[in-house]
N, CA and C atoms as an extended XYZ file, in Angstrom:
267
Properties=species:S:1:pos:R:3:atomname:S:1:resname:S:1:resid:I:1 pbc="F F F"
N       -66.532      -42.770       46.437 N   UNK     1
C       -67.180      -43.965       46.962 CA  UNK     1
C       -67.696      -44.847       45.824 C   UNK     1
N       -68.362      -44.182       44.541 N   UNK     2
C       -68.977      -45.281       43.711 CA  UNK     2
C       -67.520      -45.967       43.102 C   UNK     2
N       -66.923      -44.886       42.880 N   UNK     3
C       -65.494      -45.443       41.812 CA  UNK     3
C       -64.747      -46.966       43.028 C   UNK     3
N       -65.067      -46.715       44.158 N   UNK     4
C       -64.261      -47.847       44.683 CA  UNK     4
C       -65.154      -48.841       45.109 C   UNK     4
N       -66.992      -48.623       44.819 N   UNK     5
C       -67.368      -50.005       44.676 CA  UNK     5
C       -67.133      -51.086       43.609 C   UNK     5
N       -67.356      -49.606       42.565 N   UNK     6
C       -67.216      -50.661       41.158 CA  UNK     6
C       -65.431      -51.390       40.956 C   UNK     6
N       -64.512      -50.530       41.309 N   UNK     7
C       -63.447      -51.154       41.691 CA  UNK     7
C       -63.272      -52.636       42.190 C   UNK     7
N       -63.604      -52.505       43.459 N   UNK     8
C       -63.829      -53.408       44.132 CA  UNK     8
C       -64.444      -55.273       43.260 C   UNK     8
N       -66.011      -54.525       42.742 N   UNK     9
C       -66.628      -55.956       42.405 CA  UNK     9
C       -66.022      -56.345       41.002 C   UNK     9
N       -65.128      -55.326       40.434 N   UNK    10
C       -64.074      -55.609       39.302 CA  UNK    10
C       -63.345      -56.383       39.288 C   UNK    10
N       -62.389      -56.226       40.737 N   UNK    11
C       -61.203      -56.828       41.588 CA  UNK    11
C       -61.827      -58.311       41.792 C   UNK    11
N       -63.047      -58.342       42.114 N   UNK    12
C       -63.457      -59.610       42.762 CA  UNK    12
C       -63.923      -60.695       41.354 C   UNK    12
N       -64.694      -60.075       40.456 N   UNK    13
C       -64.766      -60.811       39.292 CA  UNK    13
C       -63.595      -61.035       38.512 C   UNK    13
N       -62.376      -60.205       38.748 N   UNK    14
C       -60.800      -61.328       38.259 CA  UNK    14
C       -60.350      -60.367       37.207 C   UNK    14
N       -61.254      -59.086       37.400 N   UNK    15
C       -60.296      -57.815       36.198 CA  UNK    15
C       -59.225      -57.381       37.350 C   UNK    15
N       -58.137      -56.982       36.378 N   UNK    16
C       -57.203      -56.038       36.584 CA  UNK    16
C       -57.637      -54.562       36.376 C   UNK    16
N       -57.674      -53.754       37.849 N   UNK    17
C       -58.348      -52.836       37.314 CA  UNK    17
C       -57.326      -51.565       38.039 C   UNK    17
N       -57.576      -50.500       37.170 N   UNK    18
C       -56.514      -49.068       37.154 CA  UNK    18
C       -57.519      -48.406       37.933 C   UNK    18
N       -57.199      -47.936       38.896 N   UNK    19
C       -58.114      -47.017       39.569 CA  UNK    19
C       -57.696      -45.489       39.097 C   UNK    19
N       -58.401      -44.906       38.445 N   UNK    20
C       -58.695      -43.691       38.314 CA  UNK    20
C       -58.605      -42.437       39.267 C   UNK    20
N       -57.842      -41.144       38.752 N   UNK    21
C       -58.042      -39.929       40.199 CA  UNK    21
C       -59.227      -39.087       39.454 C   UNK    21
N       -59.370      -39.077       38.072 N   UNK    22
C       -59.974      -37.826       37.980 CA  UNK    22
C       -60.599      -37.863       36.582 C   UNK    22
N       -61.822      -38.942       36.696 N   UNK    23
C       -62.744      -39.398       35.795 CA  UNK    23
C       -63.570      -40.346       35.994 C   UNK    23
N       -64.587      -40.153       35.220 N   UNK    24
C       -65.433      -41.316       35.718 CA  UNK    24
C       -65.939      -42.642       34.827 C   UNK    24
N       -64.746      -43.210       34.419 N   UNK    25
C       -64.235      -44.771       33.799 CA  UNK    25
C       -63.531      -45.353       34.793 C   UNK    25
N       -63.329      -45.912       34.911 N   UNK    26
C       -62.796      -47.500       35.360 CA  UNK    26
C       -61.908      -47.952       33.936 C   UNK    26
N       -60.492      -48.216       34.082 N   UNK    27
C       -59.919      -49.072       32.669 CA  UNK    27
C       -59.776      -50.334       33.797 C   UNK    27
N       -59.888      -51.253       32.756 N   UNK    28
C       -59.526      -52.697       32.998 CA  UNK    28
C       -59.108      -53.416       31.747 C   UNK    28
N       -58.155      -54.332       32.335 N   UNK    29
C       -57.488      -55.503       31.511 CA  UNK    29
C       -57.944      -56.722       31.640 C   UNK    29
N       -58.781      -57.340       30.431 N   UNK    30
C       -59.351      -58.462       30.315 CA  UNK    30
C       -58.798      -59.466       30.032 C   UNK    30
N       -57.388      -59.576       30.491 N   UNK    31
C       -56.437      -61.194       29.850 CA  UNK    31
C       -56.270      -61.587       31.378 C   UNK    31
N       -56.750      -61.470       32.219 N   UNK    32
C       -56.813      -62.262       32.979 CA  UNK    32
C       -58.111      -63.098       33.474 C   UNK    32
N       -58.970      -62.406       32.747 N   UNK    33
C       -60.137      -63.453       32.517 CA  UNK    33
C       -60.289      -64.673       31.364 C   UNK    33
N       -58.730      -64.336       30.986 N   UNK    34
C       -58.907      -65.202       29.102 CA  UNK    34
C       -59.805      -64.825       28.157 C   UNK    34
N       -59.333      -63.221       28.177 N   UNK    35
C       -59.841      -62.625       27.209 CA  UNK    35
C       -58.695      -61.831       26.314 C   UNK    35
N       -58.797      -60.962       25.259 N   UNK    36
C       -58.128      -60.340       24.745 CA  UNK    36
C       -58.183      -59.452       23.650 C   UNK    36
N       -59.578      -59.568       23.169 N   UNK    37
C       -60.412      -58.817       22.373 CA  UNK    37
C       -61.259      -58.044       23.079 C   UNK    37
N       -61.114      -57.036       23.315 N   UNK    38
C       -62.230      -55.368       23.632 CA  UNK    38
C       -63.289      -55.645       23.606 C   UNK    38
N       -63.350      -55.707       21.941 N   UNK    39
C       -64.621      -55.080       21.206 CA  UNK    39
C       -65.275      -56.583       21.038 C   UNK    39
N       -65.133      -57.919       20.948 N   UNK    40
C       -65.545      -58.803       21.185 CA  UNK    40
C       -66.388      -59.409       22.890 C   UNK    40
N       -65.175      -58.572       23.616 N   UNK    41
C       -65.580      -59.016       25.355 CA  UNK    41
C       -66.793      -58.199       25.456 C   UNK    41
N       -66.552      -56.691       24.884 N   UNK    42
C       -67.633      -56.138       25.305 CA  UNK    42
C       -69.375      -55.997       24.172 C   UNK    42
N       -68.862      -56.482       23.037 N   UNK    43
C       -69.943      -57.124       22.195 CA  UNK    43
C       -70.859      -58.388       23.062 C   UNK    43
N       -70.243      -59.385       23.680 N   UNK    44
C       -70.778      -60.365       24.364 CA  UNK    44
C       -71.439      -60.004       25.819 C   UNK    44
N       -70.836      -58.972       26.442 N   UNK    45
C       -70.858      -58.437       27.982 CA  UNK    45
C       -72.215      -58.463       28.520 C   UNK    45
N       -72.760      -57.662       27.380 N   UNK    46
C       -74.576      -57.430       27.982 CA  UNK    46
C       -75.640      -58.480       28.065 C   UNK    46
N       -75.027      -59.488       27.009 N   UNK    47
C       -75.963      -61.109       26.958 CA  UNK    47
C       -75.800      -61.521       28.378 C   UNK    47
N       -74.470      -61.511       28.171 N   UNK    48
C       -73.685      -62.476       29.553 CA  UNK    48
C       -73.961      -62.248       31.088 C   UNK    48
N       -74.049      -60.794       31.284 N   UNK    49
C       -73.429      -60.373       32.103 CA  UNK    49
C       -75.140      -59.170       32.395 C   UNK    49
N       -75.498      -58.534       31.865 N   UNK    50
C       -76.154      -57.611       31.416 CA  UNK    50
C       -75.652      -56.557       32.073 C   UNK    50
N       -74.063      -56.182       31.740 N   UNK    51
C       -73.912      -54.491       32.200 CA  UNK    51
C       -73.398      -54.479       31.009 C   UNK    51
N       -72.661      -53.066       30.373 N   UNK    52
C       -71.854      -52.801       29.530 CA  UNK    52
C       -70.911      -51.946       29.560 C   UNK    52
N       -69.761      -52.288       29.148 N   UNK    53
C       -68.638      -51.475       28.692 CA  UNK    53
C       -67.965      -50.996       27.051 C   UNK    53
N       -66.667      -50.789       27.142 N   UNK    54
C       -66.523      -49.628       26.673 CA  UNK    54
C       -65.271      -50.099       25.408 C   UNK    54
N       -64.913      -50.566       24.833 N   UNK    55
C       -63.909      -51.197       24.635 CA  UNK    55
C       -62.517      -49.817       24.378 C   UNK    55
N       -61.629      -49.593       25.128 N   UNK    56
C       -60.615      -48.584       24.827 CA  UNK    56
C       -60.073      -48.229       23.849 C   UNK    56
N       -60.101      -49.546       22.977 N   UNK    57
C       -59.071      -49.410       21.220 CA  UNK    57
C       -59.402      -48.453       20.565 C   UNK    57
N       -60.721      -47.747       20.914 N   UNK    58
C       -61.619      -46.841       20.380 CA  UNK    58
C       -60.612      -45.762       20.415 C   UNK    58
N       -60.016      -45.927       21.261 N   UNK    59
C       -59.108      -44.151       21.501 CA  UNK    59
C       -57.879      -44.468       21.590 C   UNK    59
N       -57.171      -45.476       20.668 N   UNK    60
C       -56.050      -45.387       20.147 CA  UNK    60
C       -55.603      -45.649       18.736 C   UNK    60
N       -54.114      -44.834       18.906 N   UNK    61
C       -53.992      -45.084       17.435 CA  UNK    61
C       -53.944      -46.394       16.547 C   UNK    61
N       -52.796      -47.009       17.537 N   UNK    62
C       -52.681      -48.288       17.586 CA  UNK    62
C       -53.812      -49.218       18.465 C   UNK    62
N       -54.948      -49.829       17.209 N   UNK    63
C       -55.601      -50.661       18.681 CA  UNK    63
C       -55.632      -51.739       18.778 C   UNK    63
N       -54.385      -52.254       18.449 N   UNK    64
C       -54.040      -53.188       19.002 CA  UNK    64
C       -53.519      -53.462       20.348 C   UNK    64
N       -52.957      -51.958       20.483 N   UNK    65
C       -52.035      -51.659       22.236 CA  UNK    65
C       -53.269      -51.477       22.497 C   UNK    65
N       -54.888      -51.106       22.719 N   UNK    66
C       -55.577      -51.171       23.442 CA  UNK    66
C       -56.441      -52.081       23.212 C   UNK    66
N       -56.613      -53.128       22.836 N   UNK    67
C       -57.292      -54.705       22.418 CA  UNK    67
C       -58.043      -55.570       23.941 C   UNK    67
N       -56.614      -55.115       25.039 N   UNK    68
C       -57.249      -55.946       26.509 CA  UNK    68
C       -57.930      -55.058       27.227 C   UNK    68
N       -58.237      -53.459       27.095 N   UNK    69
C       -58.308      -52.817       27.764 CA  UNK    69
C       -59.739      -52.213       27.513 C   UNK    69
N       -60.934      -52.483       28.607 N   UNK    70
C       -62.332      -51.770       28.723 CA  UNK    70
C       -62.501      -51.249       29.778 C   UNK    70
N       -63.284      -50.441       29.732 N   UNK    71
C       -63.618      -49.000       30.711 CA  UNK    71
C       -65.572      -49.744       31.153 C   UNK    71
N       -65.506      -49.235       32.318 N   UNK    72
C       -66.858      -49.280       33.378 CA  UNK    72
C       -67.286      -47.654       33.606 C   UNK    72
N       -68.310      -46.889       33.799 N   UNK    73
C       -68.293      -45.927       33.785 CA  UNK    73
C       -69.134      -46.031       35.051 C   UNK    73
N       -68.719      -44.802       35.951 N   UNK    74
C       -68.982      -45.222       37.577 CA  UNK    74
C       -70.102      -44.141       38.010 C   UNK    74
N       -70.408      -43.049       37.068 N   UNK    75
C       -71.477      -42.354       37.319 CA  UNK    75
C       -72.784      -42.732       37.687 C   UNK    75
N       -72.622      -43.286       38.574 N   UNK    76
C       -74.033      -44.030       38.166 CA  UNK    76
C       -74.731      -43.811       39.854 C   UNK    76
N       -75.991      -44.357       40.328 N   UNK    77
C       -76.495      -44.825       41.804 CA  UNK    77
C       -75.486      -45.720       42.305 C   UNK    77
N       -75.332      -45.782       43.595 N   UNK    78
C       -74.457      -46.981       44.124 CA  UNK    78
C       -75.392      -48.493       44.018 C   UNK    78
N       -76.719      -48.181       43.963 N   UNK    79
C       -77.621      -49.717       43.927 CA  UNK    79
C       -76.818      -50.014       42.574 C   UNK    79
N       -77.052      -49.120       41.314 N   UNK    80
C       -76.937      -49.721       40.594 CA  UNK    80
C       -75.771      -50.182       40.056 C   UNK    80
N       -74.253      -49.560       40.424 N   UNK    81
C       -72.999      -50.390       40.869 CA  UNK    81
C       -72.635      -51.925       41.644 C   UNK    81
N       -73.473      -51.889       42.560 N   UNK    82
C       -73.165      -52.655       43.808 CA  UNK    82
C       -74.230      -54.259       42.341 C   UNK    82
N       -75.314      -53.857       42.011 N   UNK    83
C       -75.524      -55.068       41.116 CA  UNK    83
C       -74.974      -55.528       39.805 C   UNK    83
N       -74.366      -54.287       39.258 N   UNK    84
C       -73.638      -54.747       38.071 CA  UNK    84
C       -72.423      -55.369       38.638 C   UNK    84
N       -71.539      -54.859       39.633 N   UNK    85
C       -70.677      -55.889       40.430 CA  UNK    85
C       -70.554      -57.448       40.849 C   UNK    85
N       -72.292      -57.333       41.057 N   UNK    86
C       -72.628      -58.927       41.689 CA  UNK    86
C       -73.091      -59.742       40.376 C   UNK    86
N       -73.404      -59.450       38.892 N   UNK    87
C       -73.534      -59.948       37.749 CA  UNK    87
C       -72.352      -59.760       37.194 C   UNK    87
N       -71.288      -59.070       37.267 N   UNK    88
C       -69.974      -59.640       36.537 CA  UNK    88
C       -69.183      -60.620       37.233 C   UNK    88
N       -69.329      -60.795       38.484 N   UNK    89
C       -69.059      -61.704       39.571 CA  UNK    89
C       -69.430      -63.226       39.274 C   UNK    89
């Protein structure tokens, strides 16, 4: 249930998002927000936005193949999903 709220207010703020079976991240692709830097989107995220993520490049070799790609981590209360949803929104 939390993994498919945060899904959800992902979907609705304009990420491309990978739904997960068996963890508790969220990956998303930030070039459809006109983004394309990770570690830049998610350097800015918490001013902007005040949630934070994860930038993926972290865990590749190449990170450049992971540059669009940040993680949401869904462990959380559903209050406190359901508002980080409505502030990336």
């Amino acid at each position: 249930a939390r993994r498919d709220i945060l899904a959800a207010g992902l979907t609705e703020a304009g990420f491309e998002v990978f739904k997960p079976a068996g963890t508790y991240f969220i990956t998303t692709d930030i070039r459809p927000l006109g983004e394309k830097d990770g570690f830049a989107f998610c350097r800015a995220l918490p001013e902007r936005a005040g949630v934070v993520a994860i930038p993926n490049a972290v865990f590749y070799d190449d990170r450049e193949a992971g540059a669009p790609f940040v993680r949401f981590a869904f462990c959380k209360r559903e209050e406190v999903l359901r508002e980080a949803a409505e502030r990336l929104r």
